[in-house]
N, C-alpha and C positions, 0 to 999 in steps of 0.2 A: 717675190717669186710668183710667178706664172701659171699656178697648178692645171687652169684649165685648157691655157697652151700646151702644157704637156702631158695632159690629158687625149687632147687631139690630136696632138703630132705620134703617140704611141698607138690611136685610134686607128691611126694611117699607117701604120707601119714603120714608124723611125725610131729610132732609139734617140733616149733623150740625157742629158748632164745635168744636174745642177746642185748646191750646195745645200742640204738643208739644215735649220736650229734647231738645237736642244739637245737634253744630254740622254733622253728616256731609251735611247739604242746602244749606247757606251758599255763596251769596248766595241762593239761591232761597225759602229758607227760612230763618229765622234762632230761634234758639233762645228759644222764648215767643213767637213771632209764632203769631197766632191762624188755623185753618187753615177755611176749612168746603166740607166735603167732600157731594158727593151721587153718589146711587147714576147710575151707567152699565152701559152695556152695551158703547156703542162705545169698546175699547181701544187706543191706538196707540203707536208707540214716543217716548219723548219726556213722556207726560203724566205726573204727580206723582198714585201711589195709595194708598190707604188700604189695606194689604193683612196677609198671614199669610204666611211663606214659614218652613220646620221649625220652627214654635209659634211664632214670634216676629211679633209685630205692627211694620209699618212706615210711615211717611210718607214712601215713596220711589220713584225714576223706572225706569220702564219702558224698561231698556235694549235690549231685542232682543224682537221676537215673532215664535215659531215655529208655525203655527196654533191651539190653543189652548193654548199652552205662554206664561209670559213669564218674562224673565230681568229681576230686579227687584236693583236696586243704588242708591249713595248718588251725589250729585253732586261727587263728591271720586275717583272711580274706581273703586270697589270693588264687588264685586258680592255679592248676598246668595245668590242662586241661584235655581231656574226654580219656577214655581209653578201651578198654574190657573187658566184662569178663574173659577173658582168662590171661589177663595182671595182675588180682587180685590172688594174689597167699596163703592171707590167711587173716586172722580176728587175732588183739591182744583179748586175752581172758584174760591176766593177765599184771598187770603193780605193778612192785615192785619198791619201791622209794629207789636213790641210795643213801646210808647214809655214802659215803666217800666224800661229798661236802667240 
């Protein structure tokens, strides 16, 4: 997977697809469910983002936001730690369930 293509292509203003691993978003996400993601502005706590938190790219929720600070963690309880706004590079807008399980 591509993260920094679609990093850039959301930089530009495209919305982006792609499937990512693991189970750390289940139910919300499910491992190979296809995600597509588009660029935002408006962040709140709760939405599922495409983001970078210490080099590591994630598909995951916005558990706390301290003005422009967020605390980005999986849907399993755990949390990655706080990062910029700048580091949020979009919103999943759609989640299709992968049905080659």
């Amino acid at each position: 997977m591509n993260f920094k293509q679609h990093k850039k292509d959301l930089l530009e203003g495209k919305d982006v697809s792609f499937s990512p691993k693991g189970n750390s978003m289940k139910p919300k996400i499910n491992s190979g469910d296809k995600v597509t993601v588009s660029p935002v502005d408006n962040i709140k706590k709760g939405d599922i983002v495409f983001c970078k938190v210490k080099g590591n790219f994630y598909v995951h929720l916005v558990k706390a936001v301290q003005g422009e600070k967020y605390l980005i963690g999986n849907n399993k309880g755990r949390t990655n730690g706080w990062t910029n706004k700048s580091n949020i590079f979009g919103k999943v807008i759609k989640v299709e369930q992968n049905t080659k399980k």
